[in-house]
C-alpha positions as CSV (number, residue, x, y, z in Angstrom):
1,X,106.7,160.2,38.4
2,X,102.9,159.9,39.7
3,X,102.0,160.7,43.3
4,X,99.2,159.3,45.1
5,X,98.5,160.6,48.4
6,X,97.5,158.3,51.1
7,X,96.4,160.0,53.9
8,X,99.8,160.0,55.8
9,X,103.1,161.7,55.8
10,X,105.6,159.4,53.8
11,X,109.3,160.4,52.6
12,X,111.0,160.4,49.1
13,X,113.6,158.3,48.7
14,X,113.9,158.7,44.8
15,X,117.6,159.3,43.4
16,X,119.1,159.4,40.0
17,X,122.5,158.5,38.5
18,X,123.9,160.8,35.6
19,X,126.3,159.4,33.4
20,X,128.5,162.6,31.0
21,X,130.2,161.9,28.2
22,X,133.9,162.4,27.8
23,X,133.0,162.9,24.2
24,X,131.0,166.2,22.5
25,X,127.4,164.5,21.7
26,X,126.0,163.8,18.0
27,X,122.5,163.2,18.4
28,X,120.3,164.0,20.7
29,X,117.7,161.7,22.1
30,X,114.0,162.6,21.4
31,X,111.1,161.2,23.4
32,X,107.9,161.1,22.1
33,X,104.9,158.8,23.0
34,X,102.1,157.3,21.2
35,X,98.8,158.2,23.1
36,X,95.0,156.8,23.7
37,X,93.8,159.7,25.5
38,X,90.2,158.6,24.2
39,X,90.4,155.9,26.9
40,X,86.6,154.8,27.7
41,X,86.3,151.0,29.7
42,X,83.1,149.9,30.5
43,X,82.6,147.9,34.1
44,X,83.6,144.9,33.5
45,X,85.1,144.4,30.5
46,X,87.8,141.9,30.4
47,X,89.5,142.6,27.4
48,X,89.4,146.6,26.1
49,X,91.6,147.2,23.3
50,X,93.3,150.5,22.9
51,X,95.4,151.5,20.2
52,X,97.6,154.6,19.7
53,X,100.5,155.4,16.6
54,X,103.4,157.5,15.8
55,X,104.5,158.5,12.9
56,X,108.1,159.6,11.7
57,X,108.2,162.9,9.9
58,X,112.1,162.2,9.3
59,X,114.5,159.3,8.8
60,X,115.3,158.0,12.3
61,X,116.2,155.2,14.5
62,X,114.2,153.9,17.0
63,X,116.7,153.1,20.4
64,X,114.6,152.2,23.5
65,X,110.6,151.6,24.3
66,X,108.8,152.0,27.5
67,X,104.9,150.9,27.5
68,X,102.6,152.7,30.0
69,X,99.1,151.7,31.4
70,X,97.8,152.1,34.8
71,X,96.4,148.7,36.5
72,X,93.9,147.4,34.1
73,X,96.6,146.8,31.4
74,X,97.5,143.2,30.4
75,X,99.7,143.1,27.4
76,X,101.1,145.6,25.1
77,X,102.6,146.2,21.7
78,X,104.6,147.7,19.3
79,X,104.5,147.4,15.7
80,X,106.5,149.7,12.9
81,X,104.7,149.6,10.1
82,X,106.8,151.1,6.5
83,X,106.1,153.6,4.2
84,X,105.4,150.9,1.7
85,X,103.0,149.0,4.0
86,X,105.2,146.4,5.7
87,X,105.2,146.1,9.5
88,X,107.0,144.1,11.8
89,X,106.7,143.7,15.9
90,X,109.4,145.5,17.4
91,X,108.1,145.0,21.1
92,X,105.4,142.5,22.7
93,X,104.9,142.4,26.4
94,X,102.2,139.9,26.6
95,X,101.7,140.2,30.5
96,X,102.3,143.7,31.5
97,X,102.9,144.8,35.0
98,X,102.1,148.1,36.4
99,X,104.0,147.4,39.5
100,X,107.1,146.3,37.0
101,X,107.6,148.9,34.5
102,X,110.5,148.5,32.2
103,X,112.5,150.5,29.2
104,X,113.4,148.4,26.8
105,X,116.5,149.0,25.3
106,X,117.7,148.0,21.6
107,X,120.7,146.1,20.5
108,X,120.9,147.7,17.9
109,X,119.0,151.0,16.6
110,X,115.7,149.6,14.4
111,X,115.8,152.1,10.8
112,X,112.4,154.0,11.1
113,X,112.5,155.8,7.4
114,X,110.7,159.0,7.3
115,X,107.1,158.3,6.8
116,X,106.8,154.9,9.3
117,X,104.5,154.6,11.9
118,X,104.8,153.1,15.0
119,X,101.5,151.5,16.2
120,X,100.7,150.4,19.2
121,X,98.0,148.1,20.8
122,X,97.0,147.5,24.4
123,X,95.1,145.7,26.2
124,X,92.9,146.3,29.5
125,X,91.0,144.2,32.2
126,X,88.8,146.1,33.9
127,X,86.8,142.6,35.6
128,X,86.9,141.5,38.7
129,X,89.6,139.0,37.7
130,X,91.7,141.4,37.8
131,X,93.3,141.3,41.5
132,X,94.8,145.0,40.8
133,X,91.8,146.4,40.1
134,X,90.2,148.9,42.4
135,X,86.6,148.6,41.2
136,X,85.2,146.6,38.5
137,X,81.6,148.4,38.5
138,X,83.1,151.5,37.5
139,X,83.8,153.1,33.6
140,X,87.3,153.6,33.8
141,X,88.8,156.9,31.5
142,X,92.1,158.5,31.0
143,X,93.9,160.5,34.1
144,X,96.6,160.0,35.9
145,X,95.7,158.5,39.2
146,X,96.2,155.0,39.3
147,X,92.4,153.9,40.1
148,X,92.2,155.9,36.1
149,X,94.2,154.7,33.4
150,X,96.5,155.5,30.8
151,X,97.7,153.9,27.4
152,X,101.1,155.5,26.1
153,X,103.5,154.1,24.2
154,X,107.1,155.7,25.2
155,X,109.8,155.6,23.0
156,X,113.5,157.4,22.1
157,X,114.9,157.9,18.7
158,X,117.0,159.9,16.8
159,X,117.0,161.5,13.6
160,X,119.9,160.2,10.9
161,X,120.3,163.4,9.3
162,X,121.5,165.3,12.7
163,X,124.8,165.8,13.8
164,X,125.3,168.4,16.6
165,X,128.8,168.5,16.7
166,X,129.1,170.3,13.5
167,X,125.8,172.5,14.2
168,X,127.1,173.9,17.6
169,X,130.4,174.3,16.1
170,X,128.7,176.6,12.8
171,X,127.2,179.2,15.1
């Protein structure tokens, strides 16, 4: 959760819901992202292009996306490209929302076989079409205020091969 400060006193309200299970757990969840920290927009530009991957060191299944920019991002997307070269879009969100962020959660766990990339391609308007943008004379770079910007693409998986109800009960 990002913080800006604004000159004034303000209060939290954030809460969260937990949800247990009544059953001992499998697999466990991993997050990783998929990162342009090299993040360099010159004033003005309309249409900056970032790009960022991932790639699977075992076989896994992909369960949930969330993209990440700051203001300047239009559209993002998600590609998994196969060990043997073929790629398909798993994810397009062709006007992003800073304001609206979203986790997108699968149907149905996508197969991402050891060796598969996930690739990711944003793009950034850093004009002064942009009604969200603080100031279009400035190079924007990576940071985590919201005048900066970001490019990360979130996601959860799990790896195939793991079952932690038989590891925790082996020790």
């Amino acid at each position: 959760m990002h913080y800006t400060t604004n000159g004034q006193a303000s209060k939290d309200r954030t809460s969260i819901g937990l949800y247990f299970s009544k059953n001992p757990v499998e697999k466990r969840v991993i997050t990783t992202g998929a990162v342009a920290r090299n993040l360099v927009i010159p004033p003005g530009e309309p249409n900056y292009e970032s790009k960022s991957s991932f790639t699977f060191q075992q076989d896994s299944h992909i369960v949930s996306f969330m993209p990440h920019t700051h203001v300047r991002g239009k559209d993002f997307e998600y590609k998994l490209v196969y060990p043997d070269g073929t790629s398909k879009v798993l994810l397009s969100v062709p006007r992003y929302d800073y304001n609206w962020q979203l986790v997108y959660f699968i149907k149905e766990p996508v197969a991402a076989p050891k060796g598969s990339r996930i690739e990711c391609v944003a793009h950034h308007d850093n004009s002064e079409r942009n009604k969200f943008n603080p100031d279009p004379t400035k190079e924007v770079r990576w940071g985590p205020q919201t005048w900066e910007e970001m490019m990360i693409g979130w996601l959860d998986y799990t790896i195939d091969g793991q079952n932690l109800r038989t590891e925790t009960a082996s020790r």
